[in-house]
ZAMARGU-4260 file (C-alpha; in steps of 0.2 Angstrom, whole numbers, plus 5000, padded with zeros to 4 digits):
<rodrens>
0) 6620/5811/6217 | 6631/5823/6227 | 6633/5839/6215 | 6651/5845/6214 | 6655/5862/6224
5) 6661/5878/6216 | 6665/5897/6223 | 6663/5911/6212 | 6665/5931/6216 | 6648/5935/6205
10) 6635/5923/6200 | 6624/5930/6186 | 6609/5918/6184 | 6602/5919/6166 | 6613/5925/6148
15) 6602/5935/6138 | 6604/5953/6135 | 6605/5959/6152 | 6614/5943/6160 | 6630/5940/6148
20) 6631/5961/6146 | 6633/5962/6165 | 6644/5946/6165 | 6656/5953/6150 | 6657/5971/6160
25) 6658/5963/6178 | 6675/5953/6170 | 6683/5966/6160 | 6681/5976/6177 | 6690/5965/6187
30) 6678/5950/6195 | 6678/5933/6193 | 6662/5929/6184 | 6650/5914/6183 | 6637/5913/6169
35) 6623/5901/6172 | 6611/5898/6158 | 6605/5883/6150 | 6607/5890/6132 | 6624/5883/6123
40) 6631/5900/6123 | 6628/5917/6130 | 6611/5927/6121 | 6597/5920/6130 | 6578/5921/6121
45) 6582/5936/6115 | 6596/5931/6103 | 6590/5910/6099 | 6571/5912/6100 | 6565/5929/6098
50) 6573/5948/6094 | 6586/5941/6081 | 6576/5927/6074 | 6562/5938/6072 | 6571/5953/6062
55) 6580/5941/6052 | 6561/5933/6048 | 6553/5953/6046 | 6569/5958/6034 | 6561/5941/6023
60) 6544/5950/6023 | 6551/5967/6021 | 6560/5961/6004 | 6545/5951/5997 | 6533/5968/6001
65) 6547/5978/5993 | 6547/5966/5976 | 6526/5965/5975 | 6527/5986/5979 | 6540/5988/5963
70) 6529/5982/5951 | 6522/6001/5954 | 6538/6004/5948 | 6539/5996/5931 | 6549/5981/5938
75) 6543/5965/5939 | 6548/5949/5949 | 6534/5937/5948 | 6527/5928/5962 | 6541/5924/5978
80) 6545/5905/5978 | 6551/5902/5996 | 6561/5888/6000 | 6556/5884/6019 | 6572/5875/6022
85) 6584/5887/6018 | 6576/5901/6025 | 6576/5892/6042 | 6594/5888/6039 | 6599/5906/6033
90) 6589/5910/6049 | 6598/5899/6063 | 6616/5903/6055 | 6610/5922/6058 | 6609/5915/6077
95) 6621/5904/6078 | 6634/5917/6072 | 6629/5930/6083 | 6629/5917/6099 | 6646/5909/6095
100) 6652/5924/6092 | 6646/5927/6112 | 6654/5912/6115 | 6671/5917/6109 | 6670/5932/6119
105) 6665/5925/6136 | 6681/5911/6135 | 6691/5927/6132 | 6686/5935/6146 | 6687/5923/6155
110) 6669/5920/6161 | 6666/5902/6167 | 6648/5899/6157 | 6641/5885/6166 | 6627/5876/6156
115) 6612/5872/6166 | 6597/5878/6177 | 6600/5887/6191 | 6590/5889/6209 | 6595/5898/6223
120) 6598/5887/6238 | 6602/5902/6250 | 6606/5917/6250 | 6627/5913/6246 | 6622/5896/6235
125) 6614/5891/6220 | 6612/5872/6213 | 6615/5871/6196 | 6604/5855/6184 | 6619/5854/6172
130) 6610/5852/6154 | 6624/5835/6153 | 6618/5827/6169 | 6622/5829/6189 | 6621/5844/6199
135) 6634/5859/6203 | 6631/5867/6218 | 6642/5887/6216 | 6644/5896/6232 | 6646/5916/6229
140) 6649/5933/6236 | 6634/5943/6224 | 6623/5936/6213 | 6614/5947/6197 | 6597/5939/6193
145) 6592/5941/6175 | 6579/5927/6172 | 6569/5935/6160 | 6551/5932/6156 | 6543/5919/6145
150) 6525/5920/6137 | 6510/5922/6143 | 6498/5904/6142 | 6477/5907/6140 | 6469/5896/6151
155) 6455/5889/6142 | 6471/5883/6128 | 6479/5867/6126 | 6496/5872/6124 | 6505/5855/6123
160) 6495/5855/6107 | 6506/5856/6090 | 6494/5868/6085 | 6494/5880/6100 | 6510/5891/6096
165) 6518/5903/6107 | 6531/5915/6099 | 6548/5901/6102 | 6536/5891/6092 | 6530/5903/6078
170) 6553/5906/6075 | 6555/5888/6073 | 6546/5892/6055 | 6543/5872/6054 | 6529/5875/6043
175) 6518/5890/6033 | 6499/5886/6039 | 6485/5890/6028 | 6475/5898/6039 | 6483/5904/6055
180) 6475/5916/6069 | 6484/5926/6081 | 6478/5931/6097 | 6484/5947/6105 | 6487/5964/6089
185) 6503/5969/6102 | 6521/5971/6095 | 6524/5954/6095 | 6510/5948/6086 | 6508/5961/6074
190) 6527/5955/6070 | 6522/5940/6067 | 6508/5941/6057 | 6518/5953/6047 | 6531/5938/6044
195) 6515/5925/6040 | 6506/5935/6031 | 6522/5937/6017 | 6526/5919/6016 | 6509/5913/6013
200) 6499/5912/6028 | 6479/5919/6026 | 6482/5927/6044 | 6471/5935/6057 | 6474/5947/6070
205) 6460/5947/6086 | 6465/5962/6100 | 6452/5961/6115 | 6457/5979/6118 | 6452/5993/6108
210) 6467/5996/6099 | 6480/5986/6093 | 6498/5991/6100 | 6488/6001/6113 | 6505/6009/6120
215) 6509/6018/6105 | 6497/6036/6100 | 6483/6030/6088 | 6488/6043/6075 | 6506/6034/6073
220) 6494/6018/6075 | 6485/6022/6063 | 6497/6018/6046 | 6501/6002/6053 | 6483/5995/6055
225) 6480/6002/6039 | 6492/5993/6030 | 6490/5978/6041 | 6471/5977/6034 | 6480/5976/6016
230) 6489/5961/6021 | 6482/5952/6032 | 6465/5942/6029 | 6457/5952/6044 | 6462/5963/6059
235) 6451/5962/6073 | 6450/5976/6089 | 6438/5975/6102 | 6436/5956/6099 | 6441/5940/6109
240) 6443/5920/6107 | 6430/5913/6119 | 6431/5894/6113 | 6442/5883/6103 | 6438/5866/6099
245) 6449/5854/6089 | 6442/5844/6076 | 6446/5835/6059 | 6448/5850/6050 | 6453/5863/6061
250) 6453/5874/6075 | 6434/5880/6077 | 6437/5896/6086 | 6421/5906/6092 | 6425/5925/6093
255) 6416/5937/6101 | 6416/5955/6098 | 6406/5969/6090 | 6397/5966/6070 | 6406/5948/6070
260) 6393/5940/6056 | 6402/5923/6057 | 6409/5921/6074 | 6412/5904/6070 | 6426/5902/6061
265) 6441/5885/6058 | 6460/5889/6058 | 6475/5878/6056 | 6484/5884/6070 | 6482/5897/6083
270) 6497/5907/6088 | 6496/5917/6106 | 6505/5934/6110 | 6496/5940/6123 | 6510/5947/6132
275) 6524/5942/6144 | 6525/5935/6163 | 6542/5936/6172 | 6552/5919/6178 | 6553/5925/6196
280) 6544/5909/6199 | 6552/5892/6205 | 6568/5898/6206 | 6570/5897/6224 | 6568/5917/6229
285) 6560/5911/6244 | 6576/5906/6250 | 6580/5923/6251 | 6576/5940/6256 | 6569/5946/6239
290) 6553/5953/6238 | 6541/5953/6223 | 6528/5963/6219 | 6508/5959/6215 | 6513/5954/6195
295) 6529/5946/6198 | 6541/5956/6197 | 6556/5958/6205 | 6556/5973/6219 | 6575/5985/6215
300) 6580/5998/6220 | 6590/6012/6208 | 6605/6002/6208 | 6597/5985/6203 | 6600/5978/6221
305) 6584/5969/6229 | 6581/5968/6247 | 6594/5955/6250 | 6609/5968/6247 | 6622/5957/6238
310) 6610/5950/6227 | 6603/5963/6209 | 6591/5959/6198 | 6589/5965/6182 | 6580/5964/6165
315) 6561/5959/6160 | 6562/5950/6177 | 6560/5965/6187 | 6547/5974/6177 | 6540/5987/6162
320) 6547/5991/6149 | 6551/5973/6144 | 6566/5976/6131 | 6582/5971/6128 | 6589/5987/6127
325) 6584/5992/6144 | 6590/5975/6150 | 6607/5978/6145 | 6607/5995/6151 | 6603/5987/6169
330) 6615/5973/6168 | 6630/5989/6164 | 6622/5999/6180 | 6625/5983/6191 | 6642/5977/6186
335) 6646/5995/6189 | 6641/5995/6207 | 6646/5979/6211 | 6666/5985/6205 | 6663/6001/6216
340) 6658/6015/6204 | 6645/6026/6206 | 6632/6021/6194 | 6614/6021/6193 | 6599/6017/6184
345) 6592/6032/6179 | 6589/6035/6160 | 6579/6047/6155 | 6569/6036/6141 | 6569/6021/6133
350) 6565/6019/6115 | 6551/6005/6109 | 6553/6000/6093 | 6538/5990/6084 | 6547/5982/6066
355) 6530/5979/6056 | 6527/5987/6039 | 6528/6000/6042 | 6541/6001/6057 | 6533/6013/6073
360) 6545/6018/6087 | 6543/6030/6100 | 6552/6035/6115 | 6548/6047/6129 | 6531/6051/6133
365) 6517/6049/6122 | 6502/6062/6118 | 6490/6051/6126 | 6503/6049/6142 | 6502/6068/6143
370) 6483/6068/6142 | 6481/6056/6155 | 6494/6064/6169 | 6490/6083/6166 | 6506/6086/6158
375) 6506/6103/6147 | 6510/6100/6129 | 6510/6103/6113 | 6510/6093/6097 | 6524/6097/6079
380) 6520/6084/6066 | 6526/6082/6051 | 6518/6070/6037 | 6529/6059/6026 | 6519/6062/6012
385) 6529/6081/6013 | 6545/6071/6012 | 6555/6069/5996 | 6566/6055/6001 | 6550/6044/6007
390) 6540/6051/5991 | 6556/6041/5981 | 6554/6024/5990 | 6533/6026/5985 | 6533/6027/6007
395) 6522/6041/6011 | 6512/6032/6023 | 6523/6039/6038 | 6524/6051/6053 | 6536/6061/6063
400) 6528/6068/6080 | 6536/6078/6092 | 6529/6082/6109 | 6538/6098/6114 | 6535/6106/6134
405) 6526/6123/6129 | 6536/6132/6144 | 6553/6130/6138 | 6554/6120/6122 | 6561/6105/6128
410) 6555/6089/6119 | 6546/6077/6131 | 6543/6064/6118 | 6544/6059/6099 | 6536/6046/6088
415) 6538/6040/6071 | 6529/6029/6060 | 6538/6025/6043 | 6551/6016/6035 | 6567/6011/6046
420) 6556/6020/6060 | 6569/6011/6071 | 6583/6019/6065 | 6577/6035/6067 | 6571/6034/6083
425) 6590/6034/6090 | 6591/6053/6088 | 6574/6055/6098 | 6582/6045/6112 | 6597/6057/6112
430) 6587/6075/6111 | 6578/6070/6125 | 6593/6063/6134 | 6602/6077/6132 | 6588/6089/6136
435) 6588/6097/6118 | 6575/6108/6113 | 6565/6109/6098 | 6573/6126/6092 | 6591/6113/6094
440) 6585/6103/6082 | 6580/6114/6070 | 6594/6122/6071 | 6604/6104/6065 | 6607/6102/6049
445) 6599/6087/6044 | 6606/6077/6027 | 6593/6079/6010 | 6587/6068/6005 | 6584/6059/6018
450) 6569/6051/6030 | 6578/6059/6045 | 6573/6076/6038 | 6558/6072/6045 | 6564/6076/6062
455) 6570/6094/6058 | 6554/6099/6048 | 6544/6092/6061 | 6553/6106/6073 | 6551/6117/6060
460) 6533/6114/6062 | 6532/6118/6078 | 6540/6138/6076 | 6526/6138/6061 | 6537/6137/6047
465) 6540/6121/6035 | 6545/6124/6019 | 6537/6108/6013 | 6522/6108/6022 | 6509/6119/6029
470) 6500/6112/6044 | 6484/6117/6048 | 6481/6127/6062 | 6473/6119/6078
</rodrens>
């Protein structure tokens, strides 16, 4: 079948959080715009299969915690009774509003949102696999690559099996299982064991490492393994899956790891979140110029432009941190410089948000980043269980952390663990942005009583002086 020819000022291959961004951006600036994803509308995994799916899902948990927690209270609610079937209704009418409300706003800008999967031909050409049949080959003058990434697959795991899940499957929420294991204690599976383990599920957590979310301090660690321990039917570390067999009545997993007295154990099904990979595969870059590096990723340069120079790439594609948020930031610096502004990619941080219970962001660089690169430090906490606002909402099991430049004050980094950690985390990202000091944010007048309170006392900790709390000296 001969595919039908089309031109197009800028291609932008893939419409999650860093493709339709730089699409809407590149139009409202003046180009004409093609969108290629095989979605219906613009959102990408991110929107139909992963950040708004899961939040929606971790709200559920959040709110069945909250009703077992008031009991502490004096108020009763009595067991949960989940209905399955609304809850995944309510949660794919969360997506589909946000998505079609993406749609609406591509047709108005005048994006051409072709549906389909995309591979460069050449440098100027990409064929298109339409999702409704036949081909579309689109010739253009730049292209913005914005694959994203998908899971990452165990070797010695069937995955075509209906009981090996990845995290698309785990947010279809087809069913609760009785006894479900999770491989991998990183955000995304500590997430979802937090969403299982509300609705019913008797969940375990193995981490091969040492830690589980090994990016994060361990101190801010800490209240959420602890808490995770309450909830869950058993949090591993140091611990891996060396074989699963399927059988009658289960998975037989056999784990291995330290003071493991069964390490035979059955599960219903086995849910892998052992990290990401990027789609820089099988979608013809060796038609090109572009150069990849020993994971995968895409090689850019501070503009977003690879080593063909009309062609950007952008997102989880190209490398660490994979986030939305920084995604989106990309796709803005590349729409830019394809419409002739002087832009660049050159944050000075990226926040990371974790939404378990309790929620634990961070943004800038950690305590043990600074012990591990020789970077001179030091430390202004401030426990929650000083705070009167998280004292209120029976949430003391928090954690505000600034990690301040002894020389001259300014904040290199700042972690939270607590309540609506992700929330707070926004004005962490703007000290450091702004270059603020920890005298600056003393010095701000923080609203009472509230949890971002937290954040001025902890800089009140560091000149020595909190009226709530008296740390002890190190």
């Amino acid at each position: 079948m001969n595919a039908t020819k089309t031109t197009t000022q800028l291609l932008v291959l893939g419409g999650g959080p860093g493709g339709y961004p730089a699409a809407f951006l590149a139009a409202d600036l003046g180009l004409e715009v093609t969108l290629v994803d095989a979605k219906p509308n613009p959102g990408g995994i991110c929107l139909f299969e992963g950040c708004i799916p899961s939040k929606t899902l971790l709200h559920v948990a959040k709110l069945i915690h909250e009703a077992a927690q008031a009991e502490k209270m004096g108020v009763t609610f009595g067991p949960p009774s989940v209905d399955l079937d609304k809850l995944r209704y309510f949660k794919n009418g969360v997506v589909g509003k946000l998505t079609g409300g993406l749609g609406v706003l591509k047709s108005k800008r005048k994006v051409n949102f072709v549906r389909g999967r995309g591979i460069i031909q050449s440098p100027h050409t990409v064929e298109v696999d339409l999702q409704e049949g036949g081909k579309q080959l689109i010739e253009f003058e730049h292209l913005i690559i914005a694959t994203g990434s998908s899971p990452t697959r165990l070797p010695f795991l069937d995955h075509s099996s209906p009981h090996i899940w990845d995290s698309t499957n785990a947010l279809e929420l087809r069913e609760v299982p009785r006894r479900l294991l999770i491989i991998g204690g990183g955000y995304i599976g500590m997430e979802m064991g937090t969403v299982y383990a509300a609705l019913g599920s008797e969940v375990t957590v193995v981490e091969a490492l040492g830690s589980i979310i090994a990016a994060a301090d361990p101190d801010l660690v800490a209240p959420v393994a602890d808490r995770a321990r309450h909830i869950f039917h058993e949090l591993r570390v140091d611990t891996k899956v060396v074989e699963v067999v399927q059988q009658a009545d289960g998975l037989h997993v056999r784990l291995l790891g330290l003071d493991i007295e069964n390490p035979q154990r059955v599960y219903d099904k086995i849910l892998v979140c052992v990290g990401r990979q990027p789609n820089s595969k099988n979608i013809g870059l060796e038609n090109t110029s572009v150069q990849v590096d020993a994971r995968g990723f895409i090689v850019t340069d501070h503009q977003r432009r690879t080593a063909e120079p009309h062609i950007f790439a952008i997102g989880d594609v190209t490398g660490e941190p994979m986030l939305a948020h920084k995604a989106t930031y990309e796709g803005r610096v590349a729409a830019e410089v394809l419409a002739g502004k002087p832009s660049a990619y050159d944050p000075k941080c990226i926040p990371a948000v974790v939404f378990t219970d309790p929620e634990l962001a961070w943004v800038g660089i950690t305590e043990t980043e600074a012990l591990n690169r020789n970077i001179p430090f030091k430390i202004a906490a401030f426990p929650w269980s000083a705070a009167g606002r998280a004292t209120s909402l029976d949430r003391n099991d928090g954690l505000t952390k600034m990690i301040v430049d002894p020389n001259d004050e300014v904040i290199l980094g700042i972690g939270i663990v607590g309540v609506g950690a992700g929330e707070l985390i926004a004005e962490g990202a703007l000290a450091i942005e702004m270059g603020c000091t920890v005298t600056d944010l003393k010095m701000t007048v923080h609203a009472h009583p509230t949890l971002s309170e937290t954040v001025m006392e902890s800089a009140e900790v560091y000149h020595g002086h909190s009226a709530h709390y008296m740390p002890r000296k190190r």
